[in-house]
Kinemage of the C-alpha trace (Angstrom):
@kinemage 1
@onewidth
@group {chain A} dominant
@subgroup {mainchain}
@vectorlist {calphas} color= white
{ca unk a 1} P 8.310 72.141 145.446
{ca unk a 2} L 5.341 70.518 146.426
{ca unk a 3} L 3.351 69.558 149.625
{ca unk a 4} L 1.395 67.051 151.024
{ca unk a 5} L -1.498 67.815 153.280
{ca unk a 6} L -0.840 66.228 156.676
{ca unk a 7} L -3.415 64.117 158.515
{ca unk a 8} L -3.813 67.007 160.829
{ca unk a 9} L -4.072 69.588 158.206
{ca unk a 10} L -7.060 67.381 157.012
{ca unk a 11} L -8.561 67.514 159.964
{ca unk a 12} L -8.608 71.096 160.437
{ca unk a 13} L -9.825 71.258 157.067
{ca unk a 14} L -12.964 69.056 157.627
{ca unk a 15} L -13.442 71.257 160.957
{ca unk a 16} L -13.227 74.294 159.171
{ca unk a 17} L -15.677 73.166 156.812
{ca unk a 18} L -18.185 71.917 158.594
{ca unk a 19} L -18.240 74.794 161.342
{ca unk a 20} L -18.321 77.232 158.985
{ca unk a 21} L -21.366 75.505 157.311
{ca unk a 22} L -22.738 75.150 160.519
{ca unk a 23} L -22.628 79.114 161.523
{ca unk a 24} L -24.054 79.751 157.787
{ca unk a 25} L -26.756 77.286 157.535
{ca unk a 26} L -27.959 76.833 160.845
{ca unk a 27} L -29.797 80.514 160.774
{ca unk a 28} L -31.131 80.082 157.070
{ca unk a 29} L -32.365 76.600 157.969
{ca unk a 30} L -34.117 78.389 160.763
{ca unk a 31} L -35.718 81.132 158.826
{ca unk a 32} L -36.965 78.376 156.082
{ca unk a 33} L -38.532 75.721 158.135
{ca unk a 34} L -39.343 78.666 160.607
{ca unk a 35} L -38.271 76.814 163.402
{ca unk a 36} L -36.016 77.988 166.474
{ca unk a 37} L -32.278 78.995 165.674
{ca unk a 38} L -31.565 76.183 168.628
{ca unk a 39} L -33.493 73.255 167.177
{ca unk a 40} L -32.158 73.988 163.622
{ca unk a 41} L -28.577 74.424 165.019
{ca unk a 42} L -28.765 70.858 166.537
{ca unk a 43} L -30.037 69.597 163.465
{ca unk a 44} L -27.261 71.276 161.066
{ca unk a 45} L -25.079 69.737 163.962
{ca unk a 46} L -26.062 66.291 163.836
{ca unk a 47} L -26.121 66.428 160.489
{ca unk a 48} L -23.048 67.408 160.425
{ca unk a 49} L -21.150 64.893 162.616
{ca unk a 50} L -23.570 61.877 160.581
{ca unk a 51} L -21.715 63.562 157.184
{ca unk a 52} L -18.067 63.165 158.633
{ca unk a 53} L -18.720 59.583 160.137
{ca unk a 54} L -20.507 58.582 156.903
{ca unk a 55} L -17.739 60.057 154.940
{ca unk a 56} L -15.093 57.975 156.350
{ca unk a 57} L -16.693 54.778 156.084
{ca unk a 58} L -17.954 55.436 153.036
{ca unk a 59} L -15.236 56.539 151.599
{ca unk a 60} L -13.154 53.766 153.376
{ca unk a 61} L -15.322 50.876 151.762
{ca unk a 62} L -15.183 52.729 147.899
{ca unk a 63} L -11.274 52.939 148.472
{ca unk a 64} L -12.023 48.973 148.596
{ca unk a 65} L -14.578 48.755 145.946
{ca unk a 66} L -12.845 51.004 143.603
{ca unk a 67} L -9.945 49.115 143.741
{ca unk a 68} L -11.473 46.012 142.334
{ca unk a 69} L -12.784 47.932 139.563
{ca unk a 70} L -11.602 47.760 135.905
{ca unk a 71} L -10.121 50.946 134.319
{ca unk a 72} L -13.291 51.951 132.662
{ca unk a 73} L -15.016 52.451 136.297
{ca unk a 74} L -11.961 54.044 137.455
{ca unk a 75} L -12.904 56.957 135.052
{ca unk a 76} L -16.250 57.146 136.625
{ca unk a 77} L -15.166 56.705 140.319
{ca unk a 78} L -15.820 60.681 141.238
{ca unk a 79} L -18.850 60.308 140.037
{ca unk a 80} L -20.299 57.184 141.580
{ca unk a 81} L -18.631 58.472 144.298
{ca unk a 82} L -20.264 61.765 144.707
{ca unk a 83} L -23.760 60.336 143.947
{ca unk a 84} L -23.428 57.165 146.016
{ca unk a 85} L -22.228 59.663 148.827
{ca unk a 86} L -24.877 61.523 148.562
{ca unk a 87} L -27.324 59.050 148.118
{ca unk a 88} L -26.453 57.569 151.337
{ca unk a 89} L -26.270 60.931 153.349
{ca unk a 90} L -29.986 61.762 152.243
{ca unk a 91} L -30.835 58.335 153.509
{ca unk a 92} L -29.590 59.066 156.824
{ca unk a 93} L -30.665 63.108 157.012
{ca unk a 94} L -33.959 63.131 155.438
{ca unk a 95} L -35.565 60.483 158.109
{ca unk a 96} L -33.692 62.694 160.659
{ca unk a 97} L -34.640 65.933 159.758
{ca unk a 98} L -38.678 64.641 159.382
{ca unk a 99} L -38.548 63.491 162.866
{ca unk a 100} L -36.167 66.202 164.075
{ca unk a 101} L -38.275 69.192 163.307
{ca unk a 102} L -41.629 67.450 163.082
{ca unk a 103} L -42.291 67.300 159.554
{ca unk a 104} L -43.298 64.806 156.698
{ca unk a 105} L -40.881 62.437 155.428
{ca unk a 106} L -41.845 64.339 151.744
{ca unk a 107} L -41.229 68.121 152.991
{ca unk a 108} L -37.661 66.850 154.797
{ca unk a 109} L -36.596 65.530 151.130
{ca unk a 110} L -37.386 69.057 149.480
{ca unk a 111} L -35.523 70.606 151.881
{ca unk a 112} L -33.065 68.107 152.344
{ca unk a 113} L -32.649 68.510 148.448
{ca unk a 114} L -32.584 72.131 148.534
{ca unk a 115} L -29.756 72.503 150.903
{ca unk a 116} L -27.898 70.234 148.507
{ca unk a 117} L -28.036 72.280 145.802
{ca unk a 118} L -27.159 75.202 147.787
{ca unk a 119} L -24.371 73.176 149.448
{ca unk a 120} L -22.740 72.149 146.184
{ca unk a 121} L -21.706 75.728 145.581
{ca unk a 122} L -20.660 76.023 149.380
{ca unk a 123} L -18.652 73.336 149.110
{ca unk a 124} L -16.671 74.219 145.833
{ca unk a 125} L -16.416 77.648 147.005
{ca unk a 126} L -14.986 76.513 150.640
{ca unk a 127} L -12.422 74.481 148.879
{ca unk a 128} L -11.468 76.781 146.077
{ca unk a 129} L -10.910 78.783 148.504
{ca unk a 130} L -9.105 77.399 150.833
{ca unk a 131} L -6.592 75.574 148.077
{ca unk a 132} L -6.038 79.152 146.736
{ca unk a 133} L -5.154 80.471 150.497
{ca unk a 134} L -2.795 77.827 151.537
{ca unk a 135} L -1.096 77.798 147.772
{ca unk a 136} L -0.022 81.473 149.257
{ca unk a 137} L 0.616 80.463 153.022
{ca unk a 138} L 2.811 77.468 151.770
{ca unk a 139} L 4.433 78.841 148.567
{ca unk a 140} L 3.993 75.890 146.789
{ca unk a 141} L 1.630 74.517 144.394
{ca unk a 142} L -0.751 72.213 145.972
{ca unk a 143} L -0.372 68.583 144.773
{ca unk a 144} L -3.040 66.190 146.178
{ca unk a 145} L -1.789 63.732 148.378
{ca unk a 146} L -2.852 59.994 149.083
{ca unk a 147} L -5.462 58.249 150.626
{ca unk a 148} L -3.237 58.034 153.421
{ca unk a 149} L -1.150 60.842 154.707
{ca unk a 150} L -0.305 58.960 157.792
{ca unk a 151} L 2.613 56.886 156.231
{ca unk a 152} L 4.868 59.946 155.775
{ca unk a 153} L 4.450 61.004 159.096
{ca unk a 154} L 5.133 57.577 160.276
{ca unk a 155} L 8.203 57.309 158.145
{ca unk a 156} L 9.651 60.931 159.890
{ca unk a 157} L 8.929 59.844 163.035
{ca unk a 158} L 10.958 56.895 162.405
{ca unk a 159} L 13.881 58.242 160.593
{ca unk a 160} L 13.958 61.248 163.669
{ca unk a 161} L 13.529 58.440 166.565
{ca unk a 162} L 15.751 56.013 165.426
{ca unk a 163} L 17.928 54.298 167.613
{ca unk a 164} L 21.536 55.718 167.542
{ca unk a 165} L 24.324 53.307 166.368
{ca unk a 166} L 26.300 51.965 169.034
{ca unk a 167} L 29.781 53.353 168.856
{ca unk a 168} L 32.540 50.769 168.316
{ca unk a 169} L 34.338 49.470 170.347
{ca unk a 170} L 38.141 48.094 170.411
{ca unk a 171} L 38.653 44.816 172.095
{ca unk a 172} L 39.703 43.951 175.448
């Protein structure tokens, strides 16, 4: 038996994510740019909510790209998507975090670059983790679902609401 993560289980999981990387990098982003916990906290913050809008329309317009694409880019989609992600947040961050805690545009990219490669392992870690966690909560293996969960729900909601037959009736 397997099961599909729900839109709202996705959503949790994003929260989770990012709020957890938000109470573990705000202080160490503090203690290397040795700026206050408060200004690095509203950085990690914004940078935070920029990642999760960026994500969805990024990954919104590869779903569209992607699908275009012949078989031999399908084998390279994770990673064009990764580094096009990527790519595109440090575009967005790095002139953030210069201006945000009054730095040069060169010593935002190092750090902006640093906290990648410490994020990588945060990131596999946090969903390692909590695959392995909800494989035991839910008893069943986890199978990845599609790009969009929604349609199941839809469907239940559907078959659970649907309109009751009307009974027959003999004539009069």
């Amino acid at each position: 038996m397997t099961t599909q993560r729900s839109l709202y289980e996705r959503i949790f999981q994003v929260l989770l994510f990012e709020g957890l990387a938000i109470s573990i990098f705000s202080p160490v982003l503090s203690w290397i740019v040795d700026k206050p916990l408060g200004d690095a906290t509203a950085l990690t913050v914004a940078i935070s909510i920029t990642a999760m809008l960026w994500g969805f329309a990024f990954n919104s317009f590869f779903g569209i790209l992607i699908s275009y694409a012949s078989s031999k880019v399908q084998k390279w989609k994770r990673v064009i998507h990764a580094l096009g992600f990527e790519t595109g947040l440090v575009l967005i961050a790095v002139p953030l975090s210069a201006w945000w805690l009054q730095m040069s545009f060169v010593q935002a990219l190092l750090m902006d670059l640093g906290l990648l490669l410490v994020f990588l392992p945060y990131t596999f870690c946090f969903y390692w983790a909590y695959d392995m966690l909800r494989q035991r909560l839910v008893k069943a293996p986890v199978k990845p679902s599609p790009l969009s969960p929604h349609k199941l729900l839809v469907a239940k909601r559907q078959s659970q609401y649907a309109p009751a037959r009307p009974a027959k009736t003999t004539g009069s």
